[in-house]
Backbone and ligand atoms as CSV (ligand in chain L), in Angstrom:
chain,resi,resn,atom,element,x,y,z
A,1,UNK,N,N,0.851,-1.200,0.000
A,1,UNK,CA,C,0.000,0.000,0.000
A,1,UNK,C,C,0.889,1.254,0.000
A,2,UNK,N,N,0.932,1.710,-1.051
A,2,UNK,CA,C,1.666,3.199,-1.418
A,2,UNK,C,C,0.846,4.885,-0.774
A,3,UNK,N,N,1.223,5.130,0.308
A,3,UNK,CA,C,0.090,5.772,0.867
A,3,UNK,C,C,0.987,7.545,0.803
A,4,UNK,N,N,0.372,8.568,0.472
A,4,UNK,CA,C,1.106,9.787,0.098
A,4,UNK,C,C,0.167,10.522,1.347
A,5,UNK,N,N,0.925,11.689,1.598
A,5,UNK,CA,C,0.070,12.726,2.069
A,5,UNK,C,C,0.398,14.182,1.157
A,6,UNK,N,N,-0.908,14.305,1.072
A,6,UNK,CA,C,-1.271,15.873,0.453
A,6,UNK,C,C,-1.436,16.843,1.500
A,7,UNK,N,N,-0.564,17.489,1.681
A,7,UNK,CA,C,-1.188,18.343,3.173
A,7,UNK,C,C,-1.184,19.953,2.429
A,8,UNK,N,N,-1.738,20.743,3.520
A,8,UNK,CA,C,-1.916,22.142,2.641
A,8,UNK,C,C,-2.763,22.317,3.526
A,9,UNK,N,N,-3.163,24.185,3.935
A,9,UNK,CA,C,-4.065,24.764,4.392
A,9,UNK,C,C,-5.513,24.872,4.047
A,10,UNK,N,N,-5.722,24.310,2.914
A,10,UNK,CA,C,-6.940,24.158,2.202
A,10,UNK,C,C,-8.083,25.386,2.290
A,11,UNK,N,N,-7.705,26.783,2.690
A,11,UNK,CA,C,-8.079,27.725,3.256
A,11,UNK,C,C,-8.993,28.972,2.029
A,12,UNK,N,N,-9.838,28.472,1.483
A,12,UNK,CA,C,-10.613,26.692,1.213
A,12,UNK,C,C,-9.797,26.258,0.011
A,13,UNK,N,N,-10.619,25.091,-0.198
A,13,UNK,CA,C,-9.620,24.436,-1.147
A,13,UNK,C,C,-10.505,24.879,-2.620
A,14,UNK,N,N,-9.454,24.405,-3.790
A,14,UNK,CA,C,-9.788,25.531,-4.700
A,14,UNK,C,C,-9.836,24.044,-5.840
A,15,UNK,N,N,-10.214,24.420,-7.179
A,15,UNK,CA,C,-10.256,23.284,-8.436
A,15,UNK,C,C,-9.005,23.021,-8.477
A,16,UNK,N,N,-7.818,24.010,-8.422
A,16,UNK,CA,C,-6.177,23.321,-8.587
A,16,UNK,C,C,-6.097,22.392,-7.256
A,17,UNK,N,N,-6.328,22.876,-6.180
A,17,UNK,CA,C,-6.079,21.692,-5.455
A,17,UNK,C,C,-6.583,20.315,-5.742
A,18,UNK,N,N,-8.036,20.433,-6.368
A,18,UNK,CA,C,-8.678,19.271,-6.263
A,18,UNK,C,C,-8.105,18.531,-7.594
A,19,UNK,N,N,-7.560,19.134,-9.047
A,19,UNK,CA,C,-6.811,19.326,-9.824
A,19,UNK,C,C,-5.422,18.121,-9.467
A,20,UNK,N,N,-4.652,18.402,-8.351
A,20,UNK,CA,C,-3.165,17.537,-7.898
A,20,UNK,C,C,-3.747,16.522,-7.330
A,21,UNK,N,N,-4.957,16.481,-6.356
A,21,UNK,CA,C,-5.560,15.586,-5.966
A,21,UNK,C,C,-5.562,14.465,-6.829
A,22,UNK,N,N,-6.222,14.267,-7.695
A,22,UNK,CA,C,-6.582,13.435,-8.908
A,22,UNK,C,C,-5.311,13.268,-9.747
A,23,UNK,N,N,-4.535,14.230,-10.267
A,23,UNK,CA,C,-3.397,13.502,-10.698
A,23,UNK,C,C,-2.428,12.520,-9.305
A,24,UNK,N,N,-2.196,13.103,-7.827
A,24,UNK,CA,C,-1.801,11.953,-7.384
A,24,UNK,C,C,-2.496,10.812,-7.018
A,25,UNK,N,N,-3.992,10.698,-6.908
A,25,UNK,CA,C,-4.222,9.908,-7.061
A,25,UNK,C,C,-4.019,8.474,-8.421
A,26,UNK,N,N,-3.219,8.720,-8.995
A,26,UNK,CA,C,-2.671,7.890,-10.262
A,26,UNK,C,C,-1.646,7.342,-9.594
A,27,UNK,N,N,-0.762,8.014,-8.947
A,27,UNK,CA,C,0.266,7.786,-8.738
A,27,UNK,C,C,0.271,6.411,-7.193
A,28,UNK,N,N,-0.732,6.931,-6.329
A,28,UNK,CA,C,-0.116,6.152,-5.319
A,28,UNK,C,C,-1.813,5.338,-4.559
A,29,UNK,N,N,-1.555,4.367,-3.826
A,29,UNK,CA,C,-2.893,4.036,-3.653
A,29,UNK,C,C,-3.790,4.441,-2.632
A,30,UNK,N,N,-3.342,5.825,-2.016
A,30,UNK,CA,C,-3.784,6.151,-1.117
A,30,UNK,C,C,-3.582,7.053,-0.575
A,31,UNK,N,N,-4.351,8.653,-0.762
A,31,UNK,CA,C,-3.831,9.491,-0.707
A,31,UNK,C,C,-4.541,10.786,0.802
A,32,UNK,N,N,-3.720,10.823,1.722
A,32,UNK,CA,C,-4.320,11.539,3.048
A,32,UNK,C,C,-4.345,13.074,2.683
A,33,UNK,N,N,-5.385,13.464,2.397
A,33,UNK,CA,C,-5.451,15.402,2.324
A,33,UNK,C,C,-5.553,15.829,3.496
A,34,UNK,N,N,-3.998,16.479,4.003
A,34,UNK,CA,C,-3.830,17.027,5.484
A,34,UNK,C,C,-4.298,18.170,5.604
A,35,UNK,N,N,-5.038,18.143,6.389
A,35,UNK,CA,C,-5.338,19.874,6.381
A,35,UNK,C,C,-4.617,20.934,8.266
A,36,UNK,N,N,-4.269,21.443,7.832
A,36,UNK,CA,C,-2.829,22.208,8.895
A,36,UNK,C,C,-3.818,22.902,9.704
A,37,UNK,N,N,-3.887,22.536,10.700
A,37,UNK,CA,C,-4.722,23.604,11.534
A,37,UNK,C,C,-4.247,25.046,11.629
A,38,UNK,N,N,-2.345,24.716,11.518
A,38,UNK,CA,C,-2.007,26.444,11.035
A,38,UNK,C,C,-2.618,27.756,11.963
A,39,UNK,N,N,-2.792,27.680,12.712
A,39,UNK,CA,C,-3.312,28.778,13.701
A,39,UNK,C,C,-2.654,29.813,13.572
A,40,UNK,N,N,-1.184,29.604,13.017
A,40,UNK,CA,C,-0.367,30.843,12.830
A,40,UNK,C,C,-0.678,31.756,11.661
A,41,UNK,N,N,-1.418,31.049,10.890
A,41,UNK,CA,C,-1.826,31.586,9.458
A,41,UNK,C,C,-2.309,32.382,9.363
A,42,UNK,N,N,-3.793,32.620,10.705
A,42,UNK,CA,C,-4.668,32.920,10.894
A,42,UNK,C,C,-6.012,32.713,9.947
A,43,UNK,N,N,-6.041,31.444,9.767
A,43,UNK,CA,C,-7.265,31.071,8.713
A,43,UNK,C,C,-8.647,31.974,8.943
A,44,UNK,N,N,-8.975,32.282,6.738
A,44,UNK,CA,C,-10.229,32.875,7.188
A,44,UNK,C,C,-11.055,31.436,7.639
A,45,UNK,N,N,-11.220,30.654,6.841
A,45,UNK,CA,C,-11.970,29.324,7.224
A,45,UNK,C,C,-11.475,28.651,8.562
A,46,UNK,N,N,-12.344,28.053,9.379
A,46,UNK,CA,C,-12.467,27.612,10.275
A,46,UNK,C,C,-11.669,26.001,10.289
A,47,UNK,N,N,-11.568,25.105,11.039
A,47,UNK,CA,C,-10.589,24.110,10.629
A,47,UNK,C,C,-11.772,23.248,10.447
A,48,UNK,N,N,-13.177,23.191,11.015
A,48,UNK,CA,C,-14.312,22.461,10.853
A,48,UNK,C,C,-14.579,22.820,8.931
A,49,UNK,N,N,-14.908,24.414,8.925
A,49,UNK,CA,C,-15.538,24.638,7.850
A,49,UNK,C,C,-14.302,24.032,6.603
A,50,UNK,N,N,-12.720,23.873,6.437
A,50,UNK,CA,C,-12.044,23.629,5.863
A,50,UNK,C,C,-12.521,22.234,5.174
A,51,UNK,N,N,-12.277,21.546,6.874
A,51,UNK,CA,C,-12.809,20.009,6.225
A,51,UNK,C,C,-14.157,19.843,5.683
A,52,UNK,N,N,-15.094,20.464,5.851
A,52,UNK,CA,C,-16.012,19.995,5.437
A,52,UNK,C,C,-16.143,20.569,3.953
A,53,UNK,N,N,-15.430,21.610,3.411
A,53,UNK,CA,C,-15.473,21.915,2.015
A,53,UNK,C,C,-14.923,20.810,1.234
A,54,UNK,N,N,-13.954,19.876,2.135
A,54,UNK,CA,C,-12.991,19.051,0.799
A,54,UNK,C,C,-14.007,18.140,1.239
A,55,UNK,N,N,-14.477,17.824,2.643
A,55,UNK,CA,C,-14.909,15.912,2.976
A,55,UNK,C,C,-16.023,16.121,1.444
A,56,UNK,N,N,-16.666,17.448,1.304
A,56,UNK,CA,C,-18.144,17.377,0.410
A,56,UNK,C,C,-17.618,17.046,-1.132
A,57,UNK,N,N,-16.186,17.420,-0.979
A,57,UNK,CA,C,-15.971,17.312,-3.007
A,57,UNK,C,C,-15.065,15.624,-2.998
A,58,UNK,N,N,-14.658,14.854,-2.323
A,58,UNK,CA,C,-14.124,13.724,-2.267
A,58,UNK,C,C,-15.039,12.679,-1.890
A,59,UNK,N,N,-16.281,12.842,-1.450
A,59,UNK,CA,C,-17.477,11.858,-1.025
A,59,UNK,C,C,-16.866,10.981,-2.315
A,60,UNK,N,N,-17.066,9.612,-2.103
A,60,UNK,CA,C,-17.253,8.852,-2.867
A,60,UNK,C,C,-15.486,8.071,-3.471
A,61,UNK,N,N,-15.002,9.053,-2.859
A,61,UNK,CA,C,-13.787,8.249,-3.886
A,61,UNK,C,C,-12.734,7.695,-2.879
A,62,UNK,N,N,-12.673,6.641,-3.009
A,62,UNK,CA,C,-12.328,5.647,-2.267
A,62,UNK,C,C,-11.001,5.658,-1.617
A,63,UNK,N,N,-10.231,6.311,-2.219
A,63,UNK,CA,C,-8.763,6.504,-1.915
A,63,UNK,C,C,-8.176,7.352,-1.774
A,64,UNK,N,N,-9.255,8.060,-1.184
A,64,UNK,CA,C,-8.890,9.269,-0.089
A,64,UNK,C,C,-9.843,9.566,1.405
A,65,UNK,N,N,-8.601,10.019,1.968
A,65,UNK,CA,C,-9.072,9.982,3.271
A,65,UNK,C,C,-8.886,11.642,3.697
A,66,UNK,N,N,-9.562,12.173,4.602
A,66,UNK,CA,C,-9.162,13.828,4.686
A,66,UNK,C,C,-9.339,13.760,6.226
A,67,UNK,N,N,-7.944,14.402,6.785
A,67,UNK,CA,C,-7.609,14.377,8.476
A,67,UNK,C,C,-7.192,15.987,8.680
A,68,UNK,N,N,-7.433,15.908,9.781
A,68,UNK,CA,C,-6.420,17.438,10.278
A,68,UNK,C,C,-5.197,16.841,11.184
A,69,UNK,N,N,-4.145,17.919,10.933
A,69,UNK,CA,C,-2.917,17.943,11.780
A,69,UNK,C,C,-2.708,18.690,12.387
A,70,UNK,N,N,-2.083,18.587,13.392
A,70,UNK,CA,C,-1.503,19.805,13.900
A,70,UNK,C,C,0.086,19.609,14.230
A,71,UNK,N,N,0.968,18.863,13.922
A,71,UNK,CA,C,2.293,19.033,14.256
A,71,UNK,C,C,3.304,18.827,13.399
A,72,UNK,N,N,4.240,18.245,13.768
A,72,UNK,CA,C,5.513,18.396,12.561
A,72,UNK,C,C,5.111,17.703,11.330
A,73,UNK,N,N,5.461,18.363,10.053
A,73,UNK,CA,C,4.397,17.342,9.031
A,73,UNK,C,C,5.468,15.920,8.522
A,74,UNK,N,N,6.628,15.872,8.823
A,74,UNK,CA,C,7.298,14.148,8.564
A,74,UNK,C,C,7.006,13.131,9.871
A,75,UNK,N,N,6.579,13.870,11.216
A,75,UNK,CA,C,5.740,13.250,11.920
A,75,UNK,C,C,4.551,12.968,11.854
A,76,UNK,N,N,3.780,13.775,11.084
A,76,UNK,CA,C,2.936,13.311,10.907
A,76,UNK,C,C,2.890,11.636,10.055
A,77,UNK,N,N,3.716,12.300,8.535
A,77,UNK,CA,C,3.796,11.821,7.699
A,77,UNK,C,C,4.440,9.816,8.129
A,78,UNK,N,N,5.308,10.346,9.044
A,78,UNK,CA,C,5.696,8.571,9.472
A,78,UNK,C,C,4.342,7.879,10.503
A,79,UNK,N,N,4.026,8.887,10.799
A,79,UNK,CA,C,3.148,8.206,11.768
A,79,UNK,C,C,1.884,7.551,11.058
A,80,UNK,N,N,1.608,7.610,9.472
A,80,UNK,CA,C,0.511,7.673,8.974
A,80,UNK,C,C,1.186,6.588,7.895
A,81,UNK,N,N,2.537,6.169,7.976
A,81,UNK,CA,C,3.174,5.186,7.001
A,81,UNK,C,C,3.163,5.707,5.486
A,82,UNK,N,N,3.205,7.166,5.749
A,82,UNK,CA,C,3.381,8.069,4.256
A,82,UNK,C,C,4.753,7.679,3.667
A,83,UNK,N,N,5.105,7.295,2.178
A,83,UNK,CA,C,5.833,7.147,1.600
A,83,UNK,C,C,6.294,8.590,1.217
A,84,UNK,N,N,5.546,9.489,1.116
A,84,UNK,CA,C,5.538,11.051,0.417
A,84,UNK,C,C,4.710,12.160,0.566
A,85,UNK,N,N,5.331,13.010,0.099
A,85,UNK,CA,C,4.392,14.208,0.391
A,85,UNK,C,C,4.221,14.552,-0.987
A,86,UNK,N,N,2.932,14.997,-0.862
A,86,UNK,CA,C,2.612,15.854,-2.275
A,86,UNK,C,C,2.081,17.070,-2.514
A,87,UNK,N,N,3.048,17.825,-3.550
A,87,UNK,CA,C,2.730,19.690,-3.359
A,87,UNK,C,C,2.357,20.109,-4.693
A,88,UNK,N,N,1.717,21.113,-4.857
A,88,UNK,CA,C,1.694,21.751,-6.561
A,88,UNK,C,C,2.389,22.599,-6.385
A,89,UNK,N,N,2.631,22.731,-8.150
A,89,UNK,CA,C,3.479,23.988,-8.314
A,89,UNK,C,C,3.106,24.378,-9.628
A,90,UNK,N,N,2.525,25.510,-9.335
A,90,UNK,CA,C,2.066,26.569,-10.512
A,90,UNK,C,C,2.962,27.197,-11.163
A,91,UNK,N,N,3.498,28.182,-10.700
A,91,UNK,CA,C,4.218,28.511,-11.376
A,91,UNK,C,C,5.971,28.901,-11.036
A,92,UNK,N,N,6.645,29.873,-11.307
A,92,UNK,CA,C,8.033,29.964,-10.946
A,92,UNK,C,C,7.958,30.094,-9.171
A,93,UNK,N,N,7.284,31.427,-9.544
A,93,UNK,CA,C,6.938,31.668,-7.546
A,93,UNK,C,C,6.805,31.067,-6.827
A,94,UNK,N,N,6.206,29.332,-6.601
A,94,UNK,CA,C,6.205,28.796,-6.168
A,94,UNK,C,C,7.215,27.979,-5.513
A,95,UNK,N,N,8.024,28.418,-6.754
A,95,UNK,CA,C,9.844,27.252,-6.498
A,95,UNK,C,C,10.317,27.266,-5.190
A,96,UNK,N,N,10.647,28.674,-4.936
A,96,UNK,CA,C,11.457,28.745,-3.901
A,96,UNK,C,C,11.019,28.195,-2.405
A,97,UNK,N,N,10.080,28.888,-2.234
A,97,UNK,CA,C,9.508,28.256,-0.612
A,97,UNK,C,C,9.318,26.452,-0.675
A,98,UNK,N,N,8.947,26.262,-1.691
A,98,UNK,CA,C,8.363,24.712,-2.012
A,98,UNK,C,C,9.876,23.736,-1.967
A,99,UNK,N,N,10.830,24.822,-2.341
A,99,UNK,CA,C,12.388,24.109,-2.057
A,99,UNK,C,C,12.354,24.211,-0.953
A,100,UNK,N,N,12.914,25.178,-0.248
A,100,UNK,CA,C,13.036,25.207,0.664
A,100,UNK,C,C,12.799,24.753,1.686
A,101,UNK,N,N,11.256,24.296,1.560
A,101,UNK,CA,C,9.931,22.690,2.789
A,101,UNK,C,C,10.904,21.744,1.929
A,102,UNK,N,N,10.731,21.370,0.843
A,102,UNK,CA,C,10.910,20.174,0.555
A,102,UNK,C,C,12.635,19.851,1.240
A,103,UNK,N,N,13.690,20.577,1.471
A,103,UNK,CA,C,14.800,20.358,1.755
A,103,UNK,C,C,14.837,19.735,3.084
A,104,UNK,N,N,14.002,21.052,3.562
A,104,UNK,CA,C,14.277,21.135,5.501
A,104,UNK,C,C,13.652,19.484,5.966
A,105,UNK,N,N,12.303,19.268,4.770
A,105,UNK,CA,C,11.956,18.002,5.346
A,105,UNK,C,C,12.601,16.556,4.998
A,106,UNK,N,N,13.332,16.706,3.961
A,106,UNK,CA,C,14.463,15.657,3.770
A,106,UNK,C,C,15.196,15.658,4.562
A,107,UNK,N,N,15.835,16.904,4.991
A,107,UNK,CA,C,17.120,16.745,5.916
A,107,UNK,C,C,15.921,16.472,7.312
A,108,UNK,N,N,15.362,16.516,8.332
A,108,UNK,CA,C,14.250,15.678,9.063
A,108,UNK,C,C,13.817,14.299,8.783
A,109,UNK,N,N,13.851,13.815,7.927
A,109,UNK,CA,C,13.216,12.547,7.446
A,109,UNK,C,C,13.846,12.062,5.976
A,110,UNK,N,N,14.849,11.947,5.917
A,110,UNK,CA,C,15.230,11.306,4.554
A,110,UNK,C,C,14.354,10.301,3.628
A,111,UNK,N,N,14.365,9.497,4.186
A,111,UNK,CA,C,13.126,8.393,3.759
A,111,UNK,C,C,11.768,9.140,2.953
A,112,UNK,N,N,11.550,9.969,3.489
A,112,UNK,CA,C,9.813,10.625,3.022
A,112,UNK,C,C,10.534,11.696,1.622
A,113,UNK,N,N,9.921,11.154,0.749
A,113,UNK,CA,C,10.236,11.776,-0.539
A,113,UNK,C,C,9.489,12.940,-0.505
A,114,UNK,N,N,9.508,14.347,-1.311
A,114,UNK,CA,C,8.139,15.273,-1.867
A,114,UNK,C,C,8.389,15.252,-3.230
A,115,UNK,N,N,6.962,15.073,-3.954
A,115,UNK,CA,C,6.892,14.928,-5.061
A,115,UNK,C,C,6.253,16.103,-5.558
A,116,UNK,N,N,6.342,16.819,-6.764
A,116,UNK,CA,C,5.905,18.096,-7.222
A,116,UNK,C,C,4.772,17.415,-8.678
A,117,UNK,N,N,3.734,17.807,-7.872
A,117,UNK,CA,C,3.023,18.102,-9.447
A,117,UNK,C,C,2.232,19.126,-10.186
A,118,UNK,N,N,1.954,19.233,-10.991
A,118,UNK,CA,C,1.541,20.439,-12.119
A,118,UNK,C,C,0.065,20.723,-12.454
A,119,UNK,N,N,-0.519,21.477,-12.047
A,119,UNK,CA,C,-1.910,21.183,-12.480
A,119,UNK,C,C,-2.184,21.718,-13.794
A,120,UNK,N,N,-3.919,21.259,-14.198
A,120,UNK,CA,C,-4.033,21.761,-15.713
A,120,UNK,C,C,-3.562,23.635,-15.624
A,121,UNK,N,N,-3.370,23.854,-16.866
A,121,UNK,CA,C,-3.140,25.346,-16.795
A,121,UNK,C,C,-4.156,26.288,-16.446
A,122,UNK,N,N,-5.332,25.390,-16.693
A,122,UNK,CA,C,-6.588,26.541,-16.747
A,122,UNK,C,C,-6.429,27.087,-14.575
A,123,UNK,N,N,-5.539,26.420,-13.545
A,123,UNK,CA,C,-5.699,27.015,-12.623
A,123,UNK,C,C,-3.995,27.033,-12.041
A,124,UNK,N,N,-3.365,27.663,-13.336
A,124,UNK,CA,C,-1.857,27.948,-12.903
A,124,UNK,C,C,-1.945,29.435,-12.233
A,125,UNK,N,N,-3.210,30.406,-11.701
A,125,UNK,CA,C,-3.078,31.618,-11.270
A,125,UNK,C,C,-4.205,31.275,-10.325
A,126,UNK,N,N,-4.525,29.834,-10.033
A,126,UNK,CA,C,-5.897,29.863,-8.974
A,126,UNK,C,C,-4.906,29.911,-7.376
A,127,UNK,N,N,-5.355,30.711,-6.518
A,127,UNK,CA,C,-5.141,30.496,-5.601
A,127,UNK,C,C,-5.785,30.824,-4.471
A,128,UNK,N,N,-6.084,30.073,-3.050
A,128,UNK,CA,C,-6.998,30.696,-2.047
A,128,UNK,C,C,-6.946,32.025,-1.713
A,129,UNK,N,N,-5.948,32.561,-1.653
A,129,UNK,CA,C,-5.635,33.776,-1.405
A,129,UNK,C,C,-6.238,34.599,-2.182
A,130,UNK,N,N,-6.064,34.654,-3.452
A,130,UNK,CA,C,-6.450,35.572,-4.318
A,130,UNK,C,C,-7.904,35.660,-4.688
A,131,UNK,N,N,-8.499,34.156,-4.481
A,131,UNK,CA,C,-10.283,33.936,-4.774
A,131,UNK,C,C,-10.749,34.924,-3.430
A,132,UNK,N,N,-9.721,34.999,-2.429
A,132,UNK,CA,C,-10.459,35.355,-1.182
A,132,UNK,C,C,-10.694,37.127,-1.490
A,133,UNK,N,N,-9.663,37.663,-1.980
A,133,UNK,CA,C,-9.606,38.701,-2.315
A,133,UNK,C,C,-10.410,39.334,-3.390
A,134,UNK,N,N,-10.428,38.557,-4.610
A,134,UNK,CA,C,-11.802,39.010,-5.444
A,134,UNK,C,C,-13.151,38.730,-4.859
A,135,UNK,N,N,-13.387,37.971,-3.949
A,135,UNK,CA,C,-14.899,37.802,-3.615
A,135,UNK,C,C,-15.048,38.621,-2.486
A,136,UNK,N,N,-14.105,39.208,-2.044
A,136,UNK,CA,C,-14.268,40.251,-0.744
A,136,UNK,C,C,-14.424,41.557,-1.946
A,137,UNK,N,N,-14.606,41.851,-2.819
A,137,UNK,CA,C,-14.324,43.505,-3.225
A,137,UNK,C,C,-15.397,42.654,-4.235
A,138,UNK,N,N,-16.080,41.783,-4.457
A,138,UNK,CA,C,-17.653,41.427,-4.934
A,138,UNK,C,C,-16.993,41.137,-6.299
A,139,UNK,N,N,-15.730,40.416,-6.831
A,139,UNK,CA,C,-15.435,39.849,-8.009
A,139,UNK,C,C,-16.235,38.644,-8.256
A,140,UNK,N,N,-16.266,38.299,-10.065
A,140,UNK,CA,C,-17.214,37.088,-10.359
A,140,UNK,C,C,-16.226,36.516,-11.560
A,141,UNK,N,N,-16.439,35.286,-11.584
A,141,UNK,CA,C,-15.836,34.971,-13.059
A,141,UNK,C,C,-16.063,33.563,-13.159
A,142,UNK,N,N,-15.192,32.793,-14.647
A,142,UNK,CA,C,-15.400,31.461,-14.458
A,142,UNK,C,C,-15.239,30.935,-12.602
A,143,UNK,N,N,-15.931,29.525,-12.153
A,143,UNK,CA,C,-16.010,29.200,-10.867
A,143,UNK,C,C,-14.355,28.376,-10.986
A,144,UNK,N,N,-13.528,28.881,-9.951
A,144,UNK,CA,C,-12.395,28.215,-9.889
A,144,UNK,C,C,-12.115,27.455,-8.589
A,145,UNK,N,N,-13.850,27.352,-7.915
A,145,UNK,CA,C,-13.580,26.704,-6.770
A,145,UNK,C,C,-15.047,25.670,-6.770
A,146,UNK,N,N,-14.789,24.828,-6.003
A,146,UNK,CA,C,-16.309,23.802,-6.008
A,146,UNK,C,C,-17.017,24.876,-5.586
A,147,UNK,N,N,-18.711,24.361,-5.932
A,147,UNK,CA,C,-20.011,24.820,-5.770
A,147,UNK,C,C,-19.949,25.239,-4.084
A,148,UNK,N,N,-19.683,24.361,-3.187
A,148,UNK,CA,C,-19.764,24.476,-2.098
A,148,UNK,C,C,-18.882,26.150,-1.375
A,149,UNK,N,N,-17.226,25.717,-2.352
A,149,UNK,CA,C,-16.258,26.886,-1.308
A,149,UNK,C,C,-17.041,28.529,-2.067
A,150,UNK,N,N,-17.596,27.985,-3.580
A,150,UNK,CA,C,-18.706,29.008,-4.089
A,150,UNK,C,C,-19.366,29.918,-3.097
A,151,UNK,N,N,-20.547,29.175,-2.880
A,151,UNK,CA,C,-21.329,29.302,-1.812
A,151,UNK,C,C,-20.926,30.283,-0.831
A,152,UNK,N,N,-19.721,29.727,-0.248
A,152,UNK,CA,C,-19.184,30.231,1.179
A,152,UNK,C,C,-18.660,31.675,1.118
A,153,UNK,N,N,-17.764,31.465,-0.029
A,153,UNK,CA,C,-17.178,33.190,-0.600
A,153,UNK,C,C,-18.313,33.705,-0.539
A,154,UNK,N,N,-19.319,33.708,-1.691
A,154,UNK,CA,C,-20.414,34.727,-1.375
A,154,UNK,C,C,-21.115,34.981,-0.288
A,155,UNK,N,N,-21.533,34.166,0.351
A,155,UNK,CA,C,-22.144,34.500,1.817
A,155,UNK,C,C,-21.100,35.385,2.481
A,156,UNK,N,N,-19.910,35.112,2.431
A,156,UNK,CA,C,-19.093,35.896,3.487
A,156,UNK,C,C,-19.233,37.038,3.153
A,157,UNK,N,N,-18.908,37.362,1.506
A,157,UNK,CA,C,-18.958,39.062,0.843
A,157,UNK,C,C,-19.886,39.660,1.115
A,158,UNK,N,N,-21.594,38.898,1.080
A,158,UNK,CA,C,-22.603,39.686,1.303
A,158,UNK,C,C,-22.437,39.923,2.952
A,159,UNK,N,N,-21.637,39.073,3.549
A,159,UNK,CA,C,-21.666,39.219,4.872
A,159,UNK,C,C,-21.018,40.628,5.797
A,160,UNK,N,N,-19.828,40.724,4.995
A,160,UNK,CA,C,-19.178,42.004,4.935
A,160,UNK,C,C,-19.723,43.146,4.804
A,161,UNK,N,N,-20.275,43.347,3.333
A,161,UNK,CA,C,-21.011,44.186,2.486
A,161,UNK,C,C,-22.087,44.702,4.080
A,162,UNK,N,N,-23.311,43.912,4.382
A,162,UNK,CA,C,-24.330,43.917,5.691
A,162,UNK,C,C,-23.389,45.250,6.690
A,163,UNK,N,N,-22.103,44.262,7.487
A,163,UNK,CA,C,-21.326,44.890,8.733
A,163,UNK,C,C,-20.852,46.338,7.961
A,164,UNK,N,N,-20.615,46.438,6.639
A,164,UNK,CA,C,-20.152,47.766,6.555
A,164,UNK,C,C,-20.922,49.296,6.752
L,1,LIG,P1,P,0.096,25.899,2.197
L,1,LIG,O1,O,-0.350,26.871,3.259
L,1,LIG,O2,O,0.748,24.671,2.769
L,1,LIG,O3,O,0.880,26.495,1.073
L,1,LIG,P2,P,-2.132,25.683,0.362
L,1,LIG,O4,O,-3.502,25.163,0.667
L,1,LIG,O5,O,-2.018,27.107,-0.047
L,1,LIG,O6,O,-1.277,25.319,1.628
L,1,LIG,O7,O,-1.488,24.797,-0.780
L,1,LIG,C1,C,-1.282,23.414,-0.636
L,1,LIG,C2,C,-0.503,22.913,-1.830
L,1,LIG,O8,O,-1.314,23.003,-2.994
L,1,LIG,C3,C,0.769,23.699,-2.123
L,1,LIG,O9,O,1.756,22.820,-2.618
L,1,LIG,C4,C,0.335,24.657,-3.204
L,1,LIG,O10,O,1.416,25.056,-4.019
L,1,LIG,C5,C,-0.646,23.784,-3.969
L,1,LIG,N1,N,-1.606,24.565,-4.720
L,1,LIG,C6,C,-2.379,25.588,-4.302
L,1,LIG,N2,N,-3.152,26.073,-5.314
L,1,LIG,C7,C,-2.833,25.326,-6.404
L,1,LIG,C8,C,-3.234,25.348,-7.774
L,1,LIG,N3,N,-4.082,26.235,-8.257
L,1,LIG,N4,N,-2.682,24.442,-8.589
L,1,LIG,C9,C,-1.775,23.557,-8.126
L,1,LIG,N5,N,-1.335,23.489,-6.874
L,1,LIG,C10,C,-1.846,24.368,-6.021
């Protein structure tokens, strides 16, 4: 059993995430979507509301499992009999920090590989950050996130929009 972890803030999770999802799922037979409780981050999403955006878009598919963490992620990762970690990478910007994890956690755990993969292009500029930012100032466009993290952006904007 080839078992990977996908970990990431999922803050919410977006079509590119769900995008690497599905390509590693090819790759290995079993894939854990970690989600970082990250408190330092200061998530807009809640660590409940996180999971429940991905548990709603993975219903059904068998070879994935979705947990929260909260501590060192190659501890995590041994403790869960992870062969690997798995990250996207969009574009150049991404390189550096994504080296940089991927090093610190080799030199921590040699054994635990990170593997980089590529999503389709149509979401090489998707990112949580930035969906969060057009739907706060009332942006619309193609949906680059499930129906559900949909949903949630807008409620929050109109939610804003109300308190202002
Ligand atoms: P983190 O806080 O750990 O960076 P994120 O949820 O932002 O967590 O991202 C988790 C992983 O998914 C990272 O490797 C990130 O580069 C990747 N990722 C995020 N958005 C996309 C996307 N649109 N396409 C491919 N990979 C992505």
């Amino acid at each position: 059993m080839r078992t990977a972890l996908y970990p990431g803030s999922f803050d919410p999770i977006t079509n590119g995430h769900l995008d690497i999802l599905k390509r590693a799922l090819k790759l290995f037979d079993h894939i854990i979507l970690a989600i970082a409780a990250n408190e330092e981050k200061e998530p807009t999403f809640s660590l409940e509301e996180r999971l429940q955006f991905v548990e709603e878009n993975v219903y059904g598919l068998e070879n994935v499992s979705v947990e929260a963490f909260d501590c060192l992620l190659v501890e995590y990762a041994r403790k869960k009999e992870a062969i690997a970690l798995v990250r996207g990478l969009r574009a150049v910007s991404d390189f550096e920090y994504e080296f940089q994890m991927a090093q610190m956690n080799r030199h921590m755990d040699a054994e635990i590989e990170t593997i980089f993969l590529m999503p389709n292009e149509k979401y090489f500029f998707t990112s949580s950050h930035l969906l969060k930012l057009v739907h706060k100032y009332g942006g619309e466009g193609p949906a680059l996130v499930p129906t559900n993290v949909l949903r949630a952006l807008k409620a929050s904007y109109k939610a804003s929009t109300k308190s202002d």
